[in-house]
C-alpha positions as CSV (number, residue, x, y, z in Angstrom):
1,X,-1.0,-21.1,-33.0
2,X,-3.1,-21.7,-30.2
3,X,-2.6,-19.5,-27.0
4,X,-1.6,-20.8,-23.9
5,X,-3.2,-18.6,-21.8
6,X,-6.7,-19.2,-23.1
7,X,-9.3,-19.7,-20.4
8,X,-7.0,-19.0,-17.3
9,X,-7.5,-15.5,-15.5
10,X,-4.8,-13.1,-15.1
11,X,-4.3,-13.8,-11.5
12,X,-3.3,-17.5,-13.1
13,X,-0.7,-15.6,-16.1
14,X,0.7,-14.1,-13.1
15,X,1.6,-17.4,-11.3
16,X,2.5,-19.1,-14.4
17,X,5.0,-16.1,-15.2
18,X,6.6,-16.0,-11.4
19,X,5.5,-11.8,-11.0
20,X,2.2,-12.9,-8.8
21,X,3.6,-12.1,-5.5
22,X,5.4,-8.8,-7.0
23,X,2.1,-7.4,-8.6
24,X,0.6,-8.4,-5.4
25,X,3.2,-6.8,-3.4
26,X,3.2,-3.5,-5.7
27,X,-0.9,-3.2,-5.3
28,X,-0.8,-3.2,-1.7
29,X,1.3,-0.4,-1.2
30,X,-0.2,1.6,-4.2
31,X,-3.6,0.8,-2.5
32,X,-2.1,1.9,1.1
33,X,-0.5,5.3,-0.3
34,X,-3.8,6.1,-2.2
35,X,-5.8,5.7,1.1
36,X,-3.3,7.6,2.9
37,X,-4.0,10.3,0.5
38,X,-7.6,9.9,0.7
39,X,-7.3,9.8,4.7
40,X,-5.1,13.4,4.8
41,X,-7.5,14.8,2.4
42,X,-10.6,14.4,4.6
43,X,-8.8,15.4,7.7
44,X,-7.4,18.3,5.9
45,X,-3.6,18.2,7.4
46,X,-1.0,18.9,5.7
47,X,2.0,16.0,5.3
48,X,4.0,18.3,7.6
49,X,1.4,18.4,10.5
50,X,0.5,14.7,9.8
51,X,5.0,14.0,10.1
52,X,4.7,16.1,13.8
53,X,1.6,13.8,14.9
54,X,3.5,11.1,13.7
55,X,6.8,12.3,15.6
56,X,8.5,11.8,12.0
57,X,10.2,13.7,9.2
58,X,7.8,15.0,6.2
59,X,10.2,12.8,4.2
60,X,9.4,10.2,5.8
61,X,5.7,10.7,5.2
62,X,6.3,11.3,1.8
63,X,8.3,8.0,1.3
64,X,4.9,6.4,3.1
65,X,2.8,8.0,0.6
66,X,4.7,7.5,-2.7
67,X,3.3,4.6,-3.9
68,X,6.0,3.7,-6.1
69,X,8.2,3.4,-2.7
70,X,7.8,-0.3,-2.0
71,X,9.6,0.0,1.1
72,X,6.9,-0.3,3.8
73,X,7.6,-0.2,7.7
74,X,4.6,-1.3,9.5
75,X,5.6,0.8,12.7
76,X,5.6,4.1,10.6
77,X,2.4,2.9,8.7
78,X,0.5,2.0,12.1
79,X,1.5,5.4,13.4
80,X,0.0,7.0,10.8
81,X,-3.4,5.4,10.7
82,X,-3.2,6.2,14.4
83,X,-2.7,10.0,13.7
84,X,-5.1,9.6,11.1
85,X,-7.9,8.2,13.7
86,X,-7.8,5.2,11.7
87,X,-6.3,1.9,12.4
88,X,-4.0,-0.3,10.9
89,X,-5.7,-4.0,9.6
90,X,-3.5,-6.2,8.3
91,X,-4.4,-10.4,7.6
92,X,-3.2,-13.1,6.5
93,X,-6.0,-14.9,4.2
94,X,-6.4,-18.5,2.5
95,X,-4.8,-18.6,-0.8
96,X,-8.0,-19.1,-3.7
């Protein structure tokens, strides 16, 4: 039996199974939560002092930071960059 998938990448398996734009989705925010982390870390606040720069809830900072929450509000995201001293960069890019 030959296999299908021979000489395609797994970005292509992805497509040809319909879950591309879900994996996509998924390693965005994972990526996003993991530099969060990274961010707090070398600041050294606590989520607590980084939800009362942020004018939020530590829940809601935790829910920002899990990265298995896929919900993702740009306005609470942008607010913490901001009280992070980083920024928020989002673009849209050519599909390859």
């Amino acid at each position: 039996m030959t296999n299908p998938h021979r000489g395609s990448d797994f970005e292509e398996f992805l497509k040809d199974e319909g879950w591309h734009d879900e994996v996509s989705a998924r390693a965005v925010k994972k990526l996003l939560a993991f530099q969060l982390a990274q961010a707090l870390e070398e600041t050294g606040l606590t989520k607590t002092e980084l939800a009362a720069k942020m004018k939020t809830s530590r829940a809601a900072v935790a829910r920002l930071m899990d990265p298995e929450n896929h919900a993702l509000n740009l306005t609470t995201m942008s607010k913490a960059a901001q009280a992070l001293g980083k920024r928020l960069d989002i673009q849209l890019v050519e599909n390859c």
